[in-house]
Structure formats: structure tokens, C-alpha cells
C-alpha positions as a printed NumPy array, in Angstrom:
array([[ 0.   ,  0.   ,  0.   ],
       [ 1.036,  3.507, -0.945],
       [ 2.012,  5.563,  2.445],
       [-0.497,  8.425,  3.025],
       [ 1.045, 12.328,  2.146],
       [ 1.086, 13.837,  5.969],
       [ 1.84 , 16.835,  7.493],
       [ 4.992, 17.716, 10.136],
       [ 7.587, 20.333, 10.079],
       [11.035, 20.804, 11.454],
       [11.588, 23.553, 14.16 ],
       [15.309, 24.987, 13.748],
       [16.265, 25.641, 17.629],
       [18.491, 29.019, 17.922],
       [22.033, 27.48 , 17.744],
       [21.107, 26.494, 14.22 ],
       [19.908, 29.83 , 13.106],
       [22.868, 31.471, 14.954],
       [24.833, 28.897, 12.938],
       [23.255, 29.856,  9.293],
       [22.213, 26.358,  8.954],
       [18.916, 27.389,  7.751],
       [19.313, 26.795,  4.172],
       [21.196, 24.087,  4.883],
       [18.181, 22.581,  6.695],
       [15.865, 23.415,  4.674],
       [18.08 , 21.523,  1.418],
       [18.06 , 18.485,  3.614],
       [14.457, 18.428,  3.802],
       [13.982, 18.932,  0.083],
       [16.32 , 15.956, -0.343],
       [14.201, 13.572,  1.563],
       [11.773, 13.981, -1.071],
       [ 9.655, 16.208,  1.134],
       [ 7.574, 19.457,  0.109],
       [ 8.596, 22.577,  2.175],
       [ 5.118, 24.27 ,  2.553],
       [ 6.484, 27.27 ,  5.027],
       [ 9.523, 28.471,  6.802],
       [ 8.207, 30.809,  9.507],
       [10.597, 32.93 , 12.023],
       [ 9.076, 32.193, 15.722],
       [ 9.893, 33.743, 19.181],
       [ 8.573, 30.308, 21.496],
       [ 6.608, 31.498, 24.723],
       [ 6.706, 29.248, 27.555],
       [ 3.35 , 28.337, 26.527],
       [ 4.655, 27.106, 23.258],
       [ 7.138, 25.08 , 24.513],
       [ 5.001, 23.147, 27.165],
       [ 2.901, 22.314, 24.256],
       [ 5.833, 21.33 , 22.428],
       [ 7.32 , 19.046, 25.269],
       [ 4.012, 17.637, 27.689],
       [ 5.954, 14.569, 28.037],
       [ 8.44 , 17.404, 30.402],
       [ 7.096, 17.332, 34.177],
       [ 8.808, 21.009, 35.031],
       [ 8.677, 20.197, 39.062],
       [ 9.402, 16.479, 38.114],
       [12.393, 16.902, 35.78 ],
       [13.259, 20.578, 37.055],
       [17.125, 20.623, 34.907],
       [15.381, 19.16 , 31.223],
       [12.602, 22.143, 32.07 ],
       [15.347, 24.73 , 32.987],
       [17.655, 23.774, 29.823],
       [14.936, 24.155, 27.552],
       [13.309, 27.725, 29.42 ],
       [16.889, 28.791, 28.69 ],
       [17.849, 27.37 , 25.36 ],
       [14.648, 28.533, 23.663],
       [11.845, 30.777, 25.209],
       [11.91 , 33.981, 23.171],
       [15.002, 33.306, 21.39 ],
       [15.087, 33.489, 17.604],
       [13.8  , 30.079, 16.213],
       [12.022, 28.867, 13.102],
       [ 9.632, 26.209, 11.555],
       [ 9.633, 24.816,  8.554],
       [ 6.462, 23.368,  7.667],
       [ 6.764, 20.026,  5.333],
       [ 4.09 , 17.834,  3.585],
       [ 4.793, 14.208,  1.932],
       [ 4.219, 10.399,  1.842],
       [ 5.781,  9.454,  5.3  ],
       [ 6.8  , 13.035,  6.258],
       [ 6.891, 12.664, 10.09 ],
       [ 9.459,  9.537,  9.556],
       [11.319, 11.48 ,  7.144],
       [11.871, 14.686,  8.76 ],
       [12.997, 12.69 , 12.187],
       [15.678, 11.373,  9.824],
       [16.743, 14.926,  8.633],
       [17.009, 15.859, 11.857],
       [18.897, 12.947, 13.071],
       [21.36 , 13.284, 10.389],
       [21.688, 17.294, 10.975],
       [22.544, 16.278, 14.58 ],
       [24.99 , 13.452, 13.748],
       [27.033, 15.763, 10.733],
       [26.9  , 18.896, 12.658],
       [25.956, 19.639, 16.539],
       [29.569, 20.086, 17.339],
       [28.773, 23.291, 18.821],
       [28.906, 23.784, 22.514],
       [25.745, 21.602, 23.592],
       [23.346, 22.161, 20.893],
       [21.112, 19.413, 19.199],
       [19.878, 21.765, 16.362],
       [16.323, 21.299, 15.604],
       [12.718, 19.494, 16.931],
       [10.301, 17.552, 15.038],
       [ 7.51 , 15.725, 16.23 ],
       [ 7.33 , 11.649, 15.969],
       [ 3.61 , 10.461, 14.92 ],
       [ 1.032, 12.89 , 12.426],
       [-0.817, 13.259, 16.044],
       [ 2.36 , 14.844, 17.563],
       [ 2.784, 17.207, 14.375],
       [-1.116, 18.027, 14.204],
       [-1.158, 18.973, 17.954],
       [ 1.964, 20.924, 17.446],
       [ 1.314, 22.602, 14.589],
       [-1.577, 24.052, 16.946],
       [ 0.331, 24.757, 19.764],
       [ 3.188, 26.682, 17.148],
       [ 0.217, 28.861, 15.209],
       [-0.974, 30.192, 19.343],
       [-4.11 , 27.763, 19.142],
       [-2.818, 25.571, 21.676],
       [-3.988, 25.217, 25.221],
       [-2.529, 27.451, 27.371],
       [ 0.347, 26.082, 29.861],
       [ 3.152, 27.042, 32.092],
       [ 6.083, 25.543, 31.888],
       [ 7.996, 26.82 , 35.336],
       [ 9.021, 24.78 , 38.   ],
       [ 7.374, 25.218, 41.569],
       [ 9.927, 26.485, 43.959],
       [11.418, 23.238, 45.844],
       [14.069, 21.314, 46.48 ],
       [15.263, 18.242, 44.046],
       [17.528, 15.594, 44.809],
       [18.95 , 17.731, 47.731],
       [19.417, 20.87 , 45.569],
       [17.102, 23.767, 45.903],
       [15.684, 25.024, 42.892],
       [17.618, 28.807, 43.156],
       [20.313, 26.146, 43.221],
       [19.38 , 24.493, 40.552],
       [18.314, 28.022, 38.609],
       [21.652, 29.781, 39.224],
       [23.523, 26.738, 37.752],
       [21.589, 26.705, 34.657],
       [21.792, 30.091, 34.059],
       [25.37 , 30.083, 34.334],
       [25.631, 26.915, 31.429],
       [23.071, 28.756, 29.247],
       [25.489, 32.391, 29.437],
       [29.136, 29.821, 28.245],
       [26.425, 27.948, 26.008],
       [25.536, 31.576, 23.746],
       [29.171, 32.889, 24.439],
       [31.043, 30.435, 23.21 ],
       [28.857, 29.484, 20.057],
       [31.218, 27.603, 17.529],
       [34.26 , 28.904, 18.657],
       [35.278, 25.761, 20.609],
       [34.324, 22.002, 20.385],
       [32.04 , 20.587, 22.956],
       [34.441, 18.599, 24.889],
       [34.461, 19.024, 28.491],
       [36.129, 17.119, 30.699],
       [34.321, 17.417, 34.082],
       [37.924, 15.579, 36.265],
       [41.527, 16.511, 36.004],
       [43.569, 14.279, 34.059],
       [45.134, 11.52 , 36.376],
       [46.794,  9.394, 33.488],
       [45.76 ,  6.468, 35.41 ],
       [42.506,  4.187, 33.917],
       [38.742,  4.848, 33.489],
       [35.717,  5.236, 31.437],
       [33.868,  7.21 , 29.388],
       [30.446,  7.407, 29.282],
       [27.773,  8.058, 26.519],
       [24.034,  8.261, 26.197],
       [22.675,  5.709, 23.941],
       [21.158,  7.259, 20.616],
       [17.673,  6.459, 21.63 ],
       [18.14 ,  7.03 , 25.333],
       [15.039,  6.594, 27.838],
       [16.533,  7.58 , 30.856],
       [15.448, 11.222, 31.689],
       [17.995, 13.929, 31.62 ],
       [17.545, 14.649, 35.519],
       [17.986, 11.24 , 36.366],
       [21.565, 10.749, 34.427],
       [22.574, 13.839, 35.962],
       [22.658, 13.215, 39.324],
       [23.189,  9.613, 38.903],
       [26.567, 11.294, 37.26 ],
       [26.711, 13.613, 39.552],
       [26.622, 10.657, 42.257],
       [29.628,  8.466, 40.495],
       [31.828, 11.429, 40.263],
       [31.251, 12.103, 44.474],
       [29.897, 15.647, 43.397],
       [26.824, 17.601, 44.893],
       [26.691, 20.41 , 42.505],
       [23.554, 21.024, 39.973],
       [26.319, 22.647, 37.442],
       [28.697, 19.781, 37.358],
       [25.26 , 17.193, 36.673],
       [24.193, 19.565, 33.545],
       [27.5  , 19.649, 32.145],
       [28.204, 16.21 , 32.85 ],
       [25.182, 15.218, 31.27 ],
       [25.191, 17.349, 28.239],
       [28.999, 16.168, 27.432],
       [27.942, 12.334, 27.676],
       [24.845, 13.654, 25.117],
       [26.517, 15.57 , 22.79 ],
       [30.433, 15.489, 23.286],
       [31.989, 12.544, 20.733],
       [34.235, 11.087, 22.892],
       [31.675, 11.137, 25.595],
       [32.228, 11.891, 29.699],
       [35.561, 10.921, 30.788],
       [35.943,  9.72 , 34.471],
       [38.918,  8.888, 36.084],
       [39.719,  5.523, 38.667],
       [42.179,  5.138, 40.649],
       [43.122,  1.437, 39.692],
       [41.857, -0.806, 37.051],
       [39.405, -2.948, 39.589],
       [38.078,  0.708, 39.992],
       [37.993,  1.289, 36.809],
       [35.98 , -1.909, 36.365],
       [33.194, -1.16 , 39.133],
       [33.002,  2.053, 37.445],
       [32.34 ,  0.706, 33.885],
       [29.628, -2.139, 36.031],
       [27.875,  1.052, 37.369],
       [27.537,  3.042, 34.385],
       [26.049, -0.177, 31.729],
       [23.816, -1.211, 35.173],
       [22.173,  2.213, 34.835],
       [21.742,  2.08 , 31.323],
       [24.117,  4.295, 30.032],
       [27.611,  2.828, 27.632],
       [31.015,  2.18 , 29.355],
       [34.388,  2.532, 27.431],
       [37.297,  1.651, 28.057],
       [40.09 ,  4.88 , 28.855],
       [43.872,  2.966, 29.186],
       [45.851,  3.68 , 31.73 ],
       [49.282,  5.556, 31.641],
       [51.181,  2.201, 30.78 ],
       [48.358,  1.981, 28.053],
       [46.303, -1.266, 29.568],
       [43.435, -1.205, 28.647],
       [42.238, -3.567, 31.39 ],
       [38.176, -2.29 , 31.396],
       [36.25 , -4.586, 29.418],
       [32.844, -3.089, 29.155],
       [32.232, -1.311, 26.003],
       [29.236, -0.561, 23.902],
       [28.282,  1.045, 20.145],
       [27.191,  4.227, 20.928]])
């Protein structure tokens, strides 16, 4: 049976406009065989973007809420409205490959697109203001022993580097000093389930610090960075409990060799 011609688009998040991937983009979609039907410059309220991400809890998952408040609430943005014979498939594959060839910029993933025609019809609403309205602010409270000011004045500090630095240095972050001895480094799988918050202070927890700022850029770095999160043990059994911890949790575990270039950690998964 022939696929049915449906409706999505592909929201360009501000690092890619900032980037002048635009036209880029936009080629890419054209490519997939889709139909570009309107490329629209948006300013997203909070409103917009709870509408955009229900499956967010803000007092539930207060640091994915704060990254995204930050990253793209009245910042320039802009959808690109597609039509075509499996268009919501195709345009998660644009993005995907946008993502994989270029978010080398400091902790930015590009662009949105919804994953089902429901997704992109309820959207579309919420992008055109004819969405139900919604907040999208986290109640006032503490989180995994971190009060939200805490957790506020952390994110605001990431989101300040995050716009400064724009393309002018790689993402690679490296959260330890460098010990020379063995280790791990940990990566998100592509299609991760574990929630942002979560991985964050379970990373937080494994590198023994209690500090909102360290979890988001710990996080983002085993996300986005391409060699992934590097964490330092003192010995190779260490080493090994490490790697145990991380692929028990449900993140990946590679191997770092030690200064006499062992490479004793055995735990190692395709990212």
C-alpha cells in the first residue's frame, strides 16, 4: 500500500539559526523527497514550549525544564512546515542526520520535530498560538537535595558559556583533572530513555559531586560530546566497578587505558 502524504515540520532551535544552517536545513528536507510548505521565524513562549514538550514534568524533571526555558523561550527560532508520503518519519531522519554531521557546537542538538502525524497536528496548533494554554515553570522546591535557586543559578550560568562560546570551541568538556591512570567514558545511547535529571545526578553521584552545574554539564557532554564523559579511577578494579555502574544504569562504558596503556576495562558498547 502507498504511504499516506502527511503533514509535520522541522523547528530549527536558535544554535542552528545562529549557525546559518537554515538553508542548509531546509536543502536536507527537500532531499528527503519532502515538500517545504512554510519556513516561519518564531519567538517560542513558555506556553509554546510546554505544548511542544508535555511529556516534560517542570517540578518532576526541574534541569530538562530549565535547559529548555533557557535554550529557547523567546530566542530566535524557526519552523519549517513540510508535507509528503511518510513526512513525520522522514523529517525525524533529517534531523537525526543534521545532529549526527553537525551539533559540534557547545551543547546544541539543532532542531525538533515531532514523531507520529498526532504529535505534528497537535503541534502545529500549539506553534500557530491555538494551543492550550500552559506554564512551563518549576514550583519552587528542592530536588535531589538541591534547591531550585540552586538548581536556577547553575543553569543560568551553562546557558550564558552555552551563547558565548557558540562555535568557537568544540564541545568537549572534561568534568575531572587528568590523572593518566585508567577509566571510562560514558555516553548516552542514541535512543536514550533515561530522563535527563535522572543521568545527571546519577553522574553527579559516580563522580562524588553535589553540585547542579557539574550534573548539567556532565550530562550534556555524555549527550553531545563525541568522545563522551571521561571519568577517572584510581586502579583498574576501579575502573571496572566504574564501567559495572555506568552499563547497570543504562548508560555505555568505554574503556580509557591507563598511563602504561592497559586497557584492562572490558565493558564497552556502540554508541
Amino acid at each position: 500500500m502507498t504511504a499516506p502524504t502527511e503533514d509535520s515540520f522541522l523547528l530549527l532551535k536558535p544554535d542552528a539559526l545562529e549557525r546559518g544552517l537554515a538553508d542548509h536545513a531546509v536543502d536536507a528536507v527537500r532531499r528527503a523527497g519532502l515538500t517545504v510548505t512554510g519556513r516561519v521565524p518564531v519567538r517560542l513562549t513558555e506556553s509554546q514550549v510546554a505544548g511542544i514538550y508535555p511529556q516534560v514534568d517542570p517540578d518532576r524533571r526541574p534541569l530538562t525544564a530549565g535547559i529548555i526555558r533557557r535554550y529557547l523561550i523567546g530566542r530566535p527560532a524557526a519552523c519549517i512546515t513540510v508535507s509528503g508520503r511518510d513526512a513525520c518519519a522522514r523529517v525525524v531522519e533529517v534531523k537525526t542526520a543534521l545532529r549526527r554531521e553537525l551539533s559540534d557546537v557547545l551543547y546544541g542538538n539543532l532542531a525538533h520535530s515531532p514523531d507520529t502525524p498526532d504529535q505534528a497536528a497537535s503541534q502545529l496548533l500549539v506553534l500557530a498560538g491555538r494551543g492550550p494554554h500552559a506554564v512551563f515553570t518549576p514550583k519552587p522546591g528542592p530536588w535531589r537535595g538541591w534547591s531550585q535557586e540552586r538548581i536556577e543559578a547553575a543553569l543560568d550560568v551553562w546557558a550564558a558559556d552555552a551563547v558565548e562560546v557558540g562555535t568557537r570551541r568544540p564541545t568537549r568538556w572534561s568534568p575531572l583533572p587528568k590523572t593518566g591512570g585508567p577509566g571510562v567514558r560514558v555516553a548516552v545511547p542514541r535512543r536514550w530513555v533515561i530522563a535527563f535529571d535522572d543521568i545527571a545526578a546519577f553522574l553527579a553521584r559516580l563522580a562524588g559531586r553535589d553540585d547542579p552545574g557539574f550534573a548539567v554539564r556532565a550530562t550534556l557532554a555524555a549527550l553531545y560530546d563525541r568522545d563522551g564523559l571521561p571519568l577517572a579511577a584510581p586502579t583498574a578494579a576501579d575502573a571496572e566497578a566504574l564501567a559495572a555502574q555506568v552499563t547497570e544504569f543504562g548508560l555505555l562504558a568505554t574503556p580509557v587505558a591507563g598511563s602504561d596503556g592497559s586497557r584492562r576495562v572490558a565493558r564497552s558498547a556502540t554508541r
